[in-house]
N, C-alpha and C positions, 0 to 999 in steps of 0.2 A: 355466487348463487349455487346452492344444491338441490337439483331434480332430484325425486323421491321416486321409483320406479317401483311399479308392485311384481315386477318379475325378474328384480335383478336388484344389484348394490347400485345407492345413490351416486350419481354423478354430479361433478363439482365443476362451474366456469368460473375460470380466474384467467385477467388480462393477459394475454402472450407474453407481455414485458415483465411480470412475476416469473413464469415460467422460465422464459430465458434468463433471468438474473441468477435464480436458484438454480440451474444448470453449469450456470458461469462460478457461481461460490461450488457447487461440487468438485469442478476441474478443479479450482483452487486448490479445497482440500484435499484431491486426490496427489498436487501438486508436491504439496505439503508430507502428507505422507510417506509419498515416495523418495523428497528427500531427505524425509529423518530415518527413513528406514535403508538406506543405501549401504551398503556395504564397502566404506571409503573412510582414510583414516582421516579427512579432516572436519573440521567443524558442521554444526547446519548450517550456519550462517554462510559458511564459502561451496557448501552442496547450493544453495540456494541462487549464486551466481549464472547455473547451467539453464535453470527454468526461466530467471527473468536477469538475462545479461548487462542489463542498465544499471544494477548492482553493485556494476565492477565499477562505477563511476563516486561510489560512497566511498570514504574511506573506513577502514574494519574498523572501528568503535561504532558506527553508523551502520553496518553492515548487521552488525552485532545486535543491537537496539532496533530493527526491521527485525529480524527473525524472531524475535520475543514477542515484541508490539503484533506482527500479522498471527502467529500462532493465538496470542491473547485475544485480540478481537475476532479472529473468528470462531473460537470456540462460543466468546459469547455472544455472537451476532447466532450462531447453530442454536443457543439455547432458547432464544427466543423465535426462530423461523424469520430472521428482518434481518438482510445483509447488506442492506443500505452502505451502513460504515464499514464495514469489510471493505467495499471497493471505493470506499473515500479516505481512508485511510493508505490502498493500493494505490491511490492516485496520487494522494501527499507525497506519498516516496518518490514514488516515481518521475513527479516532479523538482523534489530535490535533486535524484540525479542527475536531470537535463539540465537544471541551473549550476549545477558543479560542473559538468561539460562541457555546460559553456561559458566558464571562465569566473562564475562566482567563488568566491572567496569564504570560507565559512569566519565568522563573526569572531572566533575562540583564534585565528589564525592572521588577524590585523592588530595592526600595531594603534591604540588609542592615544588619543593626546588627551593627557593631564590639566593640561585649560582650553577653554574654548578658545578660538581667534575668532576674531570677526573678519569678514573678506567682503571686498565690497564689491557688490554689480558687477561686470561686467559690461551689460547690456548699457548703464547709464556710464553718461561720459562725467568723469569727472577730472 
């Protein structure tokens, strides 16, 4: 909502929770910036490990594909002012990392069997 003041510029109320989110994508991007602009000879993607250490739980091709993917969405989550997906996307990863830490296996890193077997119950006695 914008009050219209005759002796002054309009003022704008918007929910606390907008306020705070766009504060949180600022830090982000200020995140962001700082380490592409660091003066350090290795990649962004491994400057990226310092700000959010759960990271170091990806292994670098994944590490790799986060610094691209987060820079991409937030640019475009900034052009439209909706950072929704900015920190749903922050949250996918980040979830990825805690499931490789603890003990998940990525998909590309299992050994697939060529036919199915069938296995029967356990539970039933046979």
């Amino acid at each position: 909502m914008t009050i219209t003041r005759r002796d002054g510029e309009p003022l704008t109320l918007v929910k606390s929770s907008t306020i705070e989110q766009e504060h949180e994508a600022l830090r982000l991007a200020a995140t962001l910036v700082a380490a592409s602009l660091s003066p350090s000879e290795t990649t962004f993607a491994e400057r990226l490990v310092a700000p959010f250490p759960w990271l170091g739980f990806l292994p670098k091709p994944q590490r790799d594909r986060f610094a691209t993917e987060i820079v991409e969405v937030a640019g475009a989550c900034a052009s439209i002012s909706k950072f929704d997906r900015l920190f749903v996307v922050l949250a996918e990863w980040r979830s990825t990392a805690e499931a490789l830490a603890a003990g998940y296996t990525l998909d590309e890193q299992l050994d697939w069997l060529d036919e199915t077997e069938t296995i029967n119950d356990p539970r039933v006695d046979g």
